[in-house]
py3Dmol code that shows the C-alpha trace and the ligand (Angstrom):
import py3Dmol

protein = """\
ATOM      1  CA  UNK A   1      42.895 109.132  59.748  1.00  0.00           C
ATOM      2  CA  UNK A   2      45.526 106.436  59.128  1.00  0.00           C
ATOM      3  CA  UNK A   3      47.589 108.879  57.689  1.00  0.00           C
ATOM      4  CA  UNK A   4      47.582 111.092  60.774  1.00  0.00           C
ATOM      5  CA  UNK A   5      48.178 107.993  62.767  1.00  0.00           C
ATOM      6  CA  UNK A   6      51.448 107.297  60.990  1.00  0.00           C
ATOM      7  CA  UNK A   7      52.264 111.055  60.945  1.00  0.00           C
ATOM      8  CA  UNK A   8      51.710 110.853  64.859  1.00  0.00           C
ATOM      9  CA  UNK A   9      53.576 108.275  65.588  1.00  0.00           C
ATOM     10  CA  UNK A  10      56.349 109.078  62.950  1.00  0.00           C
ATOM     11  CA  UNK A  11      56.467 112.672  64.657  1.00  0.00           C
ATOM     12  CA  UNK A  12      56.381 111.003  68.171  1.00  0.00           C
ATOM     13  CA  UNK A  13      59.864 108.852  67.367  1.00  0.00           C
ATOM     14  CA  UNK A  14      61.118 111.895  66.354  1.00  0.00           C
ATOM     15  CA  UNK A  15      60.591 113.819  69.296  1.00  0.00           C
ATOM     16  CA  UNK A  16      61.294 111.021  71.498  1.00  0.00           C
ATOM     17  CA  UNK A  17      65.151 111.012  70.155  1.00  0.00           C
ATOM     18  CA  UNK A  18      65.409 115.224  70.468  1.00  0.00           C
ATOM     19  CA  UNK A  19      64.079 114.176  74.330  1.00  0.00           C
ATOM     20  CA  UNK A  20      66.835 111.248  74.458  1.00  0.00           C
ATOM     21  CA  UNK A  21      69.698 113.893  73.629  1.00  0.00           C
ATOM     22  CA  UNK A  22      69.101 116.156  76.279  1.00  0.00           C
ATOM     23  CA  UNK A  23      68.876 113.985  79.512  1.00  0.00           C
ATOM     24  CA  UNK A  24      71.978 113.159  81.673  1.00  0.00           C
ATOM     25  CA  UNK A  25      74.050 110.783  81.461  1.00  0.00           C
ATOM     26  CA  UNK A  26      73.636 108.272  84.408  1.00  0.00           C
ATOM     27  CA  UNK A  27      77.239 108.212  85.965  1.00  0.00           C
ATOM     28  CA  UNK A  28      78.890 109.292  88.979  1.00  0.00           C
ATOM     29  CA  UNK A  29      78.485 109.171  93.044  1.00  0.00           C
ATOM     30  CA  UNK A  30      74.879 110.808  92.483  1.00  0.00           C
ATOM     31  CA  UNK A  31      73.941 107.927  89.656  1.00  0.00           C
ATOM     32  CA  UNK A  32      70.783 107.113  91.347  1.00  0.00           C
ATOM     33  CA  UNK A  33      69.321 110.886  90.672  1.00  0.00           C
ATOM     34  CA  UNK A  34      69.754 110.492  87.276  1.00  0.00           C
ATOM     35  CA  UNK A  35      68.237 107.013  86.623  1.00  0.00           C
ATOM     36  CA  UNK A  36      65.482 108.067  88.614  1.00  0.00           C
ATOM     37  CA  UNK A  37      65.300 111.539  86.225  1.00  0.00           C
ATOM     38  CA  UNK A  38      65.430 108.898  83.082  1.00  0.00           C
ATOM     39  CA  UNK A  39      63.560 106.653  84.023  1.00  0.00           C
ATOM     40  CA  UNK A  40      60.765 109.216  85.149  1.00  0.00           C
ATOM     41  CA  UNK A  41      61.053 110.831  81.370  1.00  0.00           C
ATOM     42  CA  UNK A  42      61.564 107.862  79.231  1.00  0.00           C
ATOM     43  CA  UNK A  43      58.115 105.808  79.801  1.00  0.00           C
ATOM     44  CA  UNK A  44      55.988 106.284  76.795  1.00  0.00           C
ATOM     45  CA  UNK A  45      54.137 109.683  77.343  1.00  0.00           C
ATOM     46  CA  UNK A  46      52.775 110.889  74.595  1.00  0.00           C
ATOM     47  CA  UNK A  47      55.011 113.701  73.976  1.00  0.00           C
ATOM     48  CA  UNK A  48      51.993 116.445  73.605  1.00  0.00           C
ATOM     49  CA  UNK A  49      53.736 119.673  74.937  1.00  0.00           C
ATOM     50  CA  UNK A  50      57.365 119.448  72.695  1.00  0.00           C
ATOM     51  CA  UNK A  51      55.262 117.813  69.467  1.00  0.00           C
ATOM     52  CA  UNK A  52      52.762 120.925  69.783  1.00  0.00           C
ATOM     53  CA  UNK A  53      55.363 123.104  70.481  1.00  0.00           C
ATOM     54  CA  UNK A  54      58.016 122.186  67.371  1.00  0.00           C
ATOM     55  CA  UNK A  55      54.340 121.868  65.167  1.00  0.00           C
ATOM     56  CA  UNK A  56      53.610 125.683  66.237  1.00  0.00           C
ATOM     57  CA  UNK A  57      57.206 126.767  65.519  1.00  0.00           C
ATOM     58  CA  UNK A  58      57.097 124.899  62.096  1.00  0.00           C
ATOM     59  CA  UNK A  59      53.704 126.317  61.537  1.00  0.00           C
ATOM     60  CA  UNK A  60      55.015 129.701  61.630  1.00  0.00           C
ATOM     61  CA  UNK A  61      57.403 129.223  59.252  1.00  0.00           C
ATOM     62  CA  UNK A  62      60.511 128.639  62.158  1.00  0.00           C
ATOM     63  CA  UNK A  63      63.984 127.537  59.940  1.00  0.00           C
ATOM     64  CA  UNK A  64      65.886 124.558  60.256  1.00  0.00           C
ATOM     65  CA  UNK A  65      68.864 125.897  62.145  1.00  0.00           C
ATOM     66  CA  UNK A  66      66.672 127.950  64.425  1.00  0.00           C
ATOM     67  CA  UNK A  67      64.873 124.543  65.461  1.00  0.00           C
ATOM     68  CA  UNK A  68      68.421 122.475  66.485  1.00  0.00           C
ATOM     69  CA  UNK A  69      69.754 125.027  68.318  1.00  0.00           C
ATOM     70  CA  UNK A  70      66.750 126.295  70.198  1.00  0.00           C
ATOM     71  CA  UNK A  71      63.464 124.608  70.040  1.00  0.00           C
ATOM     72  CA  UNK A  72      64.770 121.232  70.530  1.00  0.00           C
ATOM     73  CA  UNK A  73      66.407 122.140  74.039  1.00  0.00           C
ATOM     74  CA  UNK A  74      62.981 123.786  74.773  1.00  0.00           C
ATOM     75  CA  UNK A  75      61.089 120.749  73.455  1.00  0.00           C
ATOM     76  CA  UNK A  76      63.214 118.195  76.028  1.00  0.00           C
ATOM     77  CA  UNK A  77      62.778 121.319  78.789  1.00  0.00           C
ATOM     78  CA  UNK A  78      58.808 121.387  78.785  1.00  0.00           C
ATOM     79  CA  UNK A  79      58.820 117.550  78.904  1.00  0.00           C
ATOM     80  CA  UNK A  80      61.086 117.529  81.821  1.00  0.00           C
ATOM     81  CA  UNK A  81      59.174 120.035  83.596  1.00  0.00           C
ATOM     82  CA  UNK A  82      55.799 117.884  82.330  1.00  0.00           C
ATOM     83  CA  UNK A  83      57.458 115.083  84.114  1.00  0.00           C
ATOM     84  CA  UNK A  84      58.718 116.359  87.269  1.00  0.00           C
ATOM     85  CA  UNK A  85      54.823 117.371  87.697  1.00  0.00           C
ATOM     86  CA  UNK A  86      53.669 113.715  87.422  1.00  0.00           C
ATOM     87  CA  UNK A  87      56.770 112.155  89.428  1.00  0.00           C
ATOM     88  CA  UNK A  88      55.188 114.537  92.000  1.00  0.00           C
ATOM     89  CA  UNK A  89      51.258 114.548  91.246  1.00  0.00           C
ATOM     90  CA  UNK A  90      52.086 110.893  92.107  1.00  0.00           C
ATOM     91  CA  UNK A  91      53.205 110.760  95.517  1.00  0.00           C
ATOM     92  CA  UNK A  92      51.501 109.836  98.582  1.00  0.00           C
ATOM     93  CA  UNK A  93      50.725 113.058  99.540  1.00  0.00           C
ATOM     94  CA  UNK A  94      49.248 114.313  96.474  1.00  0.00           C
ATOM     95  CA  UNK A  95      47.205 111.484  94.244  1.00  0.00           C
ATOM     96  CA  UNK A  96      48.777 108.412  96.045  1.00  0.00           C
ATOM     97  CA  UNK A  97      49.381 106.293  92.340  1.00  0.00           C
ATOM     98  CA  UNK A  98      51.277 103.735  91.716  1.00  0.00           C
ATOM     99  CA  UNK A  99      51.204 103.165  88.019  1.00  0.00           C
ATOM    100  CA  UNK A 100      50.728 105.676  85.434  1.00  0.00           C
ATOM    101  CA  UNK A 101      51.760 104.682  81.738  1.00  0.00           C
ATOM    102  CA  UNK A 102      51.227 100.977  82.743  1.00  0.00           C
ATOM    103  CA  UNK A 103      54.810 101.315  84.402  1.00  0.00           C
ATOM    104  CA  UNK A 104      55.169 102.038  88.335  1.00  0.00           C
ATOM    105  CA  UNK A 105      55.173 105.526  89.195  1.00  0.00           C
ATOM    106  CA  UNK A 106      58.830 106.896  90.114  1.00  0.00           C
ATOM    107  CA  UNK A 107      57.788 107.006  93.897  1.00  0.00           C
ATOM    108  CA  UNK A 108      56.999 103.153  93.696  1.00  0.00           C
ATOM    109  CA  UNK A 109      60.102 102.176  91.842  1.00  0.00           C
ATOM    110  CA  UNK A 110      62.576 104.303  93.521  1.00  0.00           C
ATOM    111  CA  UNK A 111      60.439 105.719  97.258  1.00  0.00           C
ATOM    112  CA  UNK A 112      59.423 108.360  98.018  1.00  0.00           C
ATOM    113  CA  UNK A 113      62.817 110.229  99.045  1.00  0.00           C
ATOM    114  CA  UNK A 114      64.306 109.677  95.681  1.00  0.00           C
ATOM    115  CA  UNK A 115      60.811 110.913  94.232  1.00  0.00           C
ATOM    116  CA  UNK A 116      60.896 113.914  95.481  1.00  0.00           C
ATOM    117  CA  UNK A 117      64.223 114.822  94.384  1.00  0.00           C
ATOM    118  CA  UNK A 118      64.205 113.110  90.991  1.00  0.00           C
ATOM    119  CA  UNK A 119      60.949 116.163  90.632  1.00  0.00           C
ATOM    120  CA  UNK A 120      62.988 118.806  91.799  1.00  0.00           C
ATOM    121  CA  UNK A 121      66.156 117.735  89.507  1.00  0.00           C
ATOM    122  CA  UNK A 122      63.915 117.915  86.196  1.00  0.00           C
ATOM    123  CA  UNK A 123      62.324 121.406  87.045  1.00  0.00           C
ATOM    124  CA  UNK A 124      66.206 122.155  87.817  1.00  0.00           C
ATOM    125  CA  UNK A 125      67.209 120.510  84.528  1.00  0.00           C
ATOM    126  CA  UNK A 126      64.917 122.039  82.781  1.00  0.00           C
ATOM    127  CA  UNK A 127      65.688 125.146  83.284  1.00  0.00           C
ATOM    128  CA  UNK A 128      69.498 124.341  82.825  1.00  0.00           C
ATOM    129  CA  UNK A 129      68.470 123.182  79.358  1.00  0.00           C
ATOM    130  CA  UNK A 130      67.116 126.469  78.690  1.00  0.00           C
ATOM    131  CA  UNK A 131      69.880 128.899  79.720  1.00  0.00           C
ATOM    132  CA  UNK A 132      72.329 126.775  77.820  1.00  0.00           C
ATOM    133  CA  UNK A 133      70.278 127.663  74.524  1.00  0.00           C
ATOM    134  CA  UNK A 134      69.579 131.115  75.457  1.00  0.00           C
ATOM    135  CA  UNK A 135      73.876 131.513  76.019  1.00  0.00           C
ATOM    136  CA  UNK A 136      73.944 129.383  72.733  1.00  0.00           C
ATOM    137  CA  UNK A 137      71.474 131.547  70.118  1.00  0.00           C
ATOM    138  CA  UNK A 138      73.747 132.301  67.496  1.00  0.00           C
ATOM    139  CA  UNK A 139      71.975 136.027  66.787  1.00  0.00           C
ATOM    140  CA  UNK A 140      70.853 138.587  69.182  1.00  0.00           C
ATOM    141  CA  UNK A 141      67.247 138.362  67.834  1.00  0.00           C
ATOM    142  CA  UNK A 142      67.399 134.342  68.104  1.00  0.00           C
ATOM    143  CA  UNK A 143      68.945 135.430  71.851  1.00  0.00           C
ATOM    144  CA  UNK A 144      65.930 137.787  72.651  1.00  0.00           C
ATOM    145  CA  UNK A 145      63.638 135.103  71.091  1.00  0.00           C
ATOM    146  CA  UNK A 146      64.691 132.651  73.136  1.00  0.00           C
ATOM    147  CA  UNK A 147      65.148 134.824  76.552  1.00  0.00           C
ATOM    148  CA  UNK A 148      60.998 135.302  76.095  1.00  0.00           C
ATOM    149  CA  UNK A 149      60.384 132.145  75.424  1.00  0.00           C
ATOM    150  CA  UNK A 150      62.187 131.139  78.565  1.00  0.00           C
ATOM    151  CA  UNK A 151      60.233 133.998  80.333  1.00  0.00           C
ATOM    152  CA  UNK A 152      56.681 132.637  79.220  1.00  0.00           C
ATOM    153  CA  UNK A 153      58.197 128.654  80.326  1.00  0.00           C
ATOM    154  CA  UNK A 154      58.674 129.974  83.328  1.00  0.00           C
ATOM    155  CA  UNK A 155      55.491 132.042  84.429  1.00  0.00           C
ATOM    156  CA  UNK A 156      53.282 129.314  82.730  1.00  0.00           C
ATOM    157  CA  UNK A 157      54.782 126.219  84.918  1.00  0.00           C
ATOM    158  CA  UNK A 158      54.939 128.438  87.903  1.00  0.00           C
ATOM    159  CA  UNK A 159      52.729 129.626  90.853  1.00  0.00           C
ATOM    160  CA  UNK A 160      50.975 132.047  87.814  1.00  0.00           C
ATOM    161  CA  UNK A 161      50.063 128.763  86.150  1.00  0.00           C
ATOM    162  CA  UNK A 162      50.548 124.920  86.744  1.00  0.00           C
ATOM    163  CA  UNK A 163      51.453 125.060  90.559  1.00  0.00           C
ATOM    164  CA  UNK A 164      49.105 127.570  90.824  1.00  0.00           C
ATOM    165  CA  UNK A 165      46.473 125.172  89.799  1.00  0.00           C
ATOM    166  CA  UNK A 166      47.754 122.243  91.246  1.00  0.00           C
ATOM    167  CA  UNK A 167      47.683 124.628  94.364  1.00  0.00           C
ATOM    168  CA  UNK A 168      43.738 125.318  94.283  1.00  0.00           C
ATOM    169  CA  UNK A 169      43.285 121.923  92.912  1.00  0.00           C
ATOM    170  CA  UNK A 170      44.925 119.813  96.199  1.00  0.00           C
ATOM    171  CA  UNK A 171      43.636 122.582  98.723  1.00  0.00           C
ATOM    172  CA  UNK A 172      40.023 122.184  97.206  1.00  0.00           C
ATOM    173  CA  UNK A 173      39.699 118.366  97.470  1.00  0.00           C
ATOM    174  CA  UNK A 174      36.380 116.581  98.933  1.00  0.00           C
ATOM    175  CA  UNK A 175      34.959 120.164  98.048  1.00  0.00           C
ATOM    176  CA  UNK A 176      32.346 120.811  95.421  1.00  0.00           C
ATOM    177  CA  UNK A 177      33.806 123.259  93.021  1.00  0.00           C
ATOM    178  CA  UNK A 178      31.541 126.084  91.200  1.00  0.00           C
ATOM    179  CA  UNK A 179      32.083 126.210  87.512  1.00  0.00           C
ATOM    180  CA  UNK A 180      34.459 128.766  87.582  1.00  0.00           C
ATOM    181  CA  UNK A 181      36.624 127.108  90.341  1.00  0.00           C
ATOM    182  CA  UNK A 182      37.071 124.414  88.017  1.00  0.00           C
ATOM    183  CA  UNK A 183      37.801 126.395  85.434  1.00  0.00           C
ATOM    184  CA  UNK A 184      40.707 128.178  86.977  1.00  0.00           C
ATOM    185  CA  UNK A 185      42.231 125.086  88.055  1.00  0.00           C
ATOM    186  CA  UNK A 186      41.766 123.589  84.477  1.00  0.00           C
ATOM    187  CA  UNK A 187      43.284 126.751  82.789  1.00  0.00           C
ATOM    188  CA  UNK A 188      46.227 126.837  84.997  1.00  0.00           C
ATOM    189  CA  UNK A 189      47.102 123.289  86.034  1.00  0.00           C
ATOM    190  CA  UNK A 190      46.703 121.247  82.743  1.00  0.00           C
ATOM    191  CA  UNK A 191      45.879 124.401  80.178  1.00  0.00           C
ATOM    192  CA  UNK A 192      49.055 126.714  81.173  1.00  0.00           C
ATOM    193  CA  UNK A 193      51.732 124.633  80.123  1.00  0.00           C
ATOM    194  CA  UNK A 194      49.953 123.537  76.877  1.00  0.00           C
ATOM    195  CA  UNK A 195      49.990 127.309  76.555  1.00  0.00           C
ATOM    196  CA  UNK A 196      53.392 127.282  77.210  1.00  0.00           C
ATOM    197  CA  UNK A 197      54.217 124.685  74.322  1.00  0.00           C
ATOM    198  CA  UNK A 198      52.613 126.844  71.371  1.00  0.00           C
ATOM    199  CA  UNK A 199      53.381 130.065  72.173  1.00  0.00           C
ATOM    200  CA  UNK A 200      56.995 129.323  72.831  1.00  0.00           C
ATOM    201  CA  UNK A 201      57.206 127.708  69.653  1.00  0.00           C
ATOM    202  CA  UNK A 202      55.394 130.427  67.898  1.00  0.00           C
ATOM    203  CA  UNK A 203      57.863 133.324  69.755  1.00  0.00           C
ATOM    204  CA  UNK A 204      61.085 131.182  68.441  1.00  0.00           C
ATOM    205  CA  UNK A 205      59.626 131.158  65.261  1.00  0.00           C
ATOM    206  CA  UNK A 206      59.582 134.866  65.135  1.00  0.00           C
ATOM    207  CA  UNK A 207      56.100 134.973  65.018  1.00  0.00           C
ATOM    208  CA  UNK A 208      54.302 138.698  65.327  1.00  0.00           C
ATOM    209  CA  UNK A 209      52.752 139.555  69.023  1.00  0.00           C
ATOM    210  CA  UNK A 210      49.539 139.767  67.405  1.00  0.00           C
ATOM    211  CA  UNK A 211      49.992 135.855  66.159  1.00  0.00           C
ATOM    212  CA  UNK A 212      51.166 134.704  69.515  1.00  0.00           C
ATOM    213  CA  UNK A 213      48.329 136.316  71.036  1.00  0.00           C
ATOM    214  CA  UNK A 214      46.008 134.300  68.849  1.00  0.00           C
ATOM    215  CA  UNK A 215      47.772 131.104  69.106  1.00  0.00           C
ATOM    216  CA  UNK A 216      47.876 131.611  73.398  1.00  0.00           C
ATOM    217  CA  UNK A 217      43.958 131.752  73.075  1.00  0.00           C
ATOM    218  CA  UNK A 218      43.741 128.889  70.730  1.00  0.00           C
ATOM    219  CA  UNK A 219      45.621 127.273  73.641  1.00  0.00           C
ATOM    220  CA  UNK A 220      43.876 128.138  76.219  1.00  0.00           C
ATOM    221  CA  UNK A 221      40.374 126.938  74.222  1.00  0.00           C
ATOM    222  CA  UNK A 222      42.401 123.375  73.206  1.00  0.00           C
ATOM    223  CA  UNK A 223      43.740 123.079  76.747  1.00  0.00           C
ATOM    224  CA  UNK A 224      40.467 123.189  78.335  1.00  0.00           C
ATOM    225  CA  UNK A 225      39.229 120.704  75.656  1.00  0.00           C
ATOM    226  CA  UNK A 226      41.823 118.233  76.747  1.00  0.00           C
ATOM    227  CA  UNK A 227      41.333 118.274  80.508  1.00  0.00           C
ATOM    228  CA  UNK A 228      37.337 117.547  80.240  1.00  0.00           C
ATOM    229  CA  UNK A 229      38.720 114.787  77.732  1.00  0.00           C
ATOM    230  CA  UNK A 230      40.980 113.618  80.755  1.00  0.00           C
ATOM    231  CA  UNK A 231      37.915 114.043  82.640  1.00  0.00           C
ATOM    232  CA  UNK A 232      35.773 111.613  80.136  1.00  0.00           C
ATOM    233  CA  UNK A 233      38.599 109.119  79.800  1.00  0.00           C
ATOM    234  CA  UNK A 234      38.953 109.082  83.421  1.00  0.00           C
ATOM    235  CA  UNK A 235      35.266 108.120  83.872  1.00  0.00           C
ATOM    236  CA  UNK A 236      34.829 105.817  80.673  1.00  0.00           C
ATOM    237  CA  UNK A 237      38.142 104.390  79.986  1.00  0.00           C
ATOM    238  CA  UNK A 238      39.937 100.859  81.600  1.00  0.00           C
ATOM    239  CA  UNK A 239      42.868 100.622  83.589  1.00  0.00           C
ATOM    240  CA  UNK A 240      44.924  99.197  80.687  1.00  0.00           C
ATOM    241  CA  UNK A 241      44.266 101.495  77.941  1.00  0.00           C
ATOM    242  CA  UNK A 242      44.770 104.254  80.343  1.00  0.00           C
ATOM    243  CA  UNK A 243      47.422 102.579  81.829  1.00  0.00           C
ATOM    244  CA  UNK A 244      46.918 104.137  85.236  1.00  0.00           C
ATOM    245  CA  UNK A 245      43.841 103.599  87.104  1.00  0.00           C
ATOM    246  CA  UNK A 246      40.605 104.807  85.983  1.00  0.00           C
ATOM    247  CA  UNK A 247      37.611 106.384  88.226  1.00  0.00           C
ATOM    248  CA  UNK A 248      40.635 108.276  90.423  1.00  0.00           C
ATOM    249  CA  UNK A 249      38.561 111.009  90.591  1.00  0.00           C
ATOM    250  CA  UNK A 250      35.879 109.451  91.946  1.00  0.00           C
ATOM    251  CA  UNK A 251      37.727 107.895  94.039  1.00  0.00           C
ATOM    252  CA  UNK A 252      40.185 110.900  95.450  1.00  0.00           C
ATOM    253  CA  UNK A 253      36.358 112.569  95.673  1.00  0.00           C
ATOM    254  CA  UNK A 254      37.107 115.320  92.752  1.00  0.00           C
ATOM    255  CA  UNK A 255      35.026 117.470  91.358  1.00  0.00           C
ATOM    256  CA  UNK A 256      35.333 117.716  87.884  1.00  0.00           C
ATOM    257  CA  UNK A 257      33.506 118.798  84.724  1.00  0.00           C
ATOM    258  CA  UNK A 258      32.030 114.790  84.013  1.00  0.00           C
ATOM    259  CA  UNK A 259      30.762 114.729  87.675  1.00  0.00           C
ATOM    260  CA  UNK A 260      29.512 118.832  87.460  1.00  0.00           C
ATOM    261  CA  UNK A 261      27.484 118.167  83.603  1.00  0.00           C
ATOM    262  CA  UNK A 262      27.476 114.854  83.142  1.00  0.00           C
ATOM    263  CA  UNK A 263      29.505 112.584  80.033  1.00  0.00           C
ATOM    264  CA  UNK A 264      27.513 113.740  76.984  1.00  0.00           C
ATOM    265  CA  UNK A 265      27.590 117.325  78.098  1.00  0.00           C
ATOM    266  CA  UNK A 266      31.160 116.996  78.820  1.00  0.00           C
ATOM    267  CA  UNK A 267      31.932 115.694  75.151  1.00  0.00           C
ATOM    268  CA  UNK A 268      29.931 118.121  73.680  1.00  0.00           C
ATOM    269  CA  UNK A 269      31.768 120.909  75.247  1.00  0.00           C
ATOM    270  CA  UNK A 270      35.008 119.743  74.480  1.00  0.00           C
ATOM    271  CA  UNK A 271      33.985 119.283  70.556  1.00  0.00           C
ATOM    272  CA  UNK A 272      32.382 123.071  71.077  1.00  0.00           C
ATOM    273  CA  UNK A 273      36.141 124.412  72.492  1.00  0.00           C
ATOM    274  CA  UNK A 274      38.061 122.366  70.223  1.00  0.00           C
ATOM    275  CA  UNK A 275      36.027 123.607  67.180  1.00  0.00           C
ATOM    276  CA  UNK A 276      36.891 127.088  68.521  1.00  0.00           C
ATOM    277  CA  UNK A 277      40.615 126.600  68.929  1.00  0.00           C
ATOM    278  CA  UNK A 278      40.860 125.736  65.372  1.00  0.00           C
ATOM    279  CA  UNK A 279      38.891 128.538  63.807  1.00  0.00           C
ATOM    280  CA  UNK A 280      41.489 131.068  65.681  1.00  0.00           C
ATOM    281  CA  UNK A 281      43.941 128.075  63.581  1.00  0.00           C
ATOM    282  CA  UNK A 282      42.397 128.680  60.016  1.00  0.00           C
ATOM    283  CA  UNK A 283      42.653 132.572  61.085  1.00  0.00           C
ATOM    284  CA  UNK A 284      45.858 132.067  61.440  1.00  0.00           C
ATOM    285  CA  UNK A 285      46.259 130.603  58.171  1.00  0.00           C
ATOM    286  CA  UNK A 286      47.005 126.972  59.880  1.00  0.00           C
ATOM    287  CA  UNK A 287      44.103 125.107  59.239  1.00  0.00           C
ATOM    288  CA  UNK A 288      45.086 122.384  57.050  1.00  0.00           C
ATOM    289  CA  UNK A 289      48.315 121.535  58.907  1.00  0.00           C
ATOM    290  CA  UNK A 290      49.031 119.255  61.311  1.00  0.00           C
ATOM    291  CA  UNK A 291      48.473 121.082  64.206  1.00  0.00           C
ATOM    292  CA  UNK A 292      45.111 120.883  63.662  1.00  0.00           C
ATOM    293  CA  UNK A 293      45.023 117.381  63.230  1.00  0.00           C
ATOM    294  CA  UNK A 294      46.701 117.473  66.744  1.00  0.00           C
ATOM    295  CA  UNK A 295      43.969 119.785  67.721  1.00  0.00           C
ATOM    296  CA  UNK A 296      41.396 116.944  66.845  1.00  0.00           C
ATOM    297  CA  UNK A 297      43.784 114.263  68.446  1.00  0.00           C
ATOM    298  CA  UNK A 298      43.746 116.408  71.561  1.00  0.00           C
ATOM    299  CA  UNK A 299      39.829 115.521  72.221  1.00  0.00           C
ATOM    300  CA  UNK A 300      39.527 112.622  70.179  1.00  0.00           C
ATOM    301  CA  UNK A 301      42.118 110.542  72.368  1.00  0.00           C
ATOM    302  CA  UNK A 302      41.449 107.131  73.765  1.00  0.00           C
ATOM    303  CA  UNK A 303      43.950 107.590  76.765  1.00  0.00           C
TER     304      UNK A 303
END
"""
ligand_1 = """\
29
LIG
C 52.795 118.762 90.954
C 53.097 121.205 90.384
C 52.451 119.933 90.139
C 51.551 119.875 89.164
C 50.861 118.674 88.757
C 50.185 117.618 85.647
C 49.550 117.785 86.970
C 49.839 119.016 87.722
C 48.820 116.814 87.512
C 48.604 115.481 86.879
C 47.173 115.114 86.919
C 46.417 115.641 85.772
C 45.222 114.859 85.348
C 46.765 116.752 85.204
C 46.082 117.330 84.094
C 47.005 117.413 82.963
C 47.111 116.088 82.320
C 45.933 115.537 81.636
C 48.266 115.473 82.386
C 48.563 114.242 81.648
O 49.125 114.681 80.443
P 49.326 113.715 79.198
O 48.029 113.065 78.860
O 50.304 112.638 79.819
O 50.003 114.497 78.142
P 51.386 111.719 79.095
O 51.438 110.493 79.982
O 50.956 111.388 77.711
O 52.661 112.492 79.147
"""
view = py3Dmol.view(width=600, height=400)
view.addModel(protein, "pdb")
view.setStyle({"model": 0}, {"cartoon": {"style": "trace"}})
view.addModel(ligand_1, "xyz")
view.setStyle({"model": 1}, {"stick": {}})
view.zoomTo()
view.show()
């Protein structure tokens, strides 16, 4: 376990600096939009989505060069796009937060305006990110690689998947939501763009369509795993190990899959999902490797 730990946190650092490379420099008469991008990105997530996704493409065997000039500009992408969705899952008019990360959220630090736009300027970025490595790919495989990648990216974080969810999520508030409500909103809103991180790094890997179809429903088993988890934490954590505030759910009157089946059923089904996620792994071959240690990390979390 200590091992992992160190491998976590060694892996974390790493991906932190690929993150650090890609954001813009703060200068110029529009300044303000780029501190507020920064300082929306660089406050101590955990760096899930580009960790999974470089582990995937390193699980399948992705090479060396193949990872600078491609998955690292996808890595920094999926966290901007990760981040936009919390600058703007935190405004007034959607959960109403102040902190998340123990930090203020980018609405408190910078209003609301500035929120708004420092959102729209990551999806933007993101997406800038992305092109520049599809123009970049140095073969016309790597370039077809990378143009599906950036296909899958896009559907995944889009109205097909995270807004999608976030859509039936806000809309559905103070309502009680049927099992499978609450499963479409998990699968899209939180499960989609883990999605997004493994089978993007699997597809720039070269992986075969038969593997990324495997991975994609590891994802979607893991993804699920990690939202009741959120669920859990959200129900038995504290404000400071979260470091946003706990019982929100309650609170913003959400259903969810702790308040549907209760904590103990909750756990039990996110061991059951997570156990299933990594058998499709040691189908794959993958079992021993890290990404299923990330697997476990996924649901054994403390915030
Ligand atoms: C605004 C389009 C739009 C979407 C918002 C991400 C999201 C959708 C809402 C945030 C609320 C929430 C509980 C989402 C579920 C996904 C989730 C658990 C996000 C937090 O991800 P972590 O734990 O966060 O990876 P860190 O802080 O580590 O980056």
């Amino acid at each position: 376990m200590t091992d992992f730990k160190d491998r976590l946190s060694a892996a974390q650092k790493e991906v932190n600096e690929v993150i650090e490379a890609f954001l813009p420099k703060e200068e110029g008469k529009a300044r303000l939009i780029f501190e507020a991008m920064n300082y929306s990105v660089r406050n101590g997530g955990k760096r899930l989505r580009p960790l999974l996704m470089r582990e995937s493409f390193r699980a399948f065997g992705g090479d060396k060069l193949t990872e600078k000039l491609l998955t690292e500009p996808f890595m920094a992408a999926i966290e901007m796009i990760h981040s936009y969705s919390l600058v703007h899952d935190d405004l007034p008019e959607m959960d109403n937060d102040m902190y998340r990360r123990g930090k203020l959220t980018t609405h408190a630090a910078y209003g609301q305006d500035i929120a708004v736009l420092a959102g729209d300027a990551l999806l933007n970025y993101a997406y800038e990110t992305i092109i520049s490595a599809c123009v970049s790919a140095d073969t016309a495989e790597k370039r077809l690689a990378a143009v599906r990648a950036a296909e899958i990216i896009s559907v995944k974080a889009g109205v097909y998947g995270m807004v999608g969810g976030q859509t039936v999520d806000v809309s559905k508030t103070g309502q009680r939501l049927d099992d499978s409500e609450l499963e479409f909103i998990y699968e899209l809103k939180t499960g989609a763009l883990l999605e997004a991180a493994l089978t993007v790094g699997a597809v720039l890997a070269g992986a075969t369509d038969e593997k990324v179809a495997k991975i994609e429903t590891a994802s979607k088993r893991i993804g699920m795993a990690f939202q009741i988890k959120d669920d859990i934490l959200d129900e038995t954590s504290t404000d400071e190990i979260l470091g946003k505030p706990v019982h929100s759910d309650a609170e913003n009157n959400k259903t969810t899959y702790v308040t549907l089946h209760g904590i103990e059923t909750a756990a039990k089904e996110a061991d059951r999902l997570a156990a299933e996620a990594k058998m499709i792994l040691d189908e794959l071959g993958l079992c021993g490797d890290f990404l299923s240690g990330l697997f476990n990390y996924l649901v054994e979390r403390q915030h």
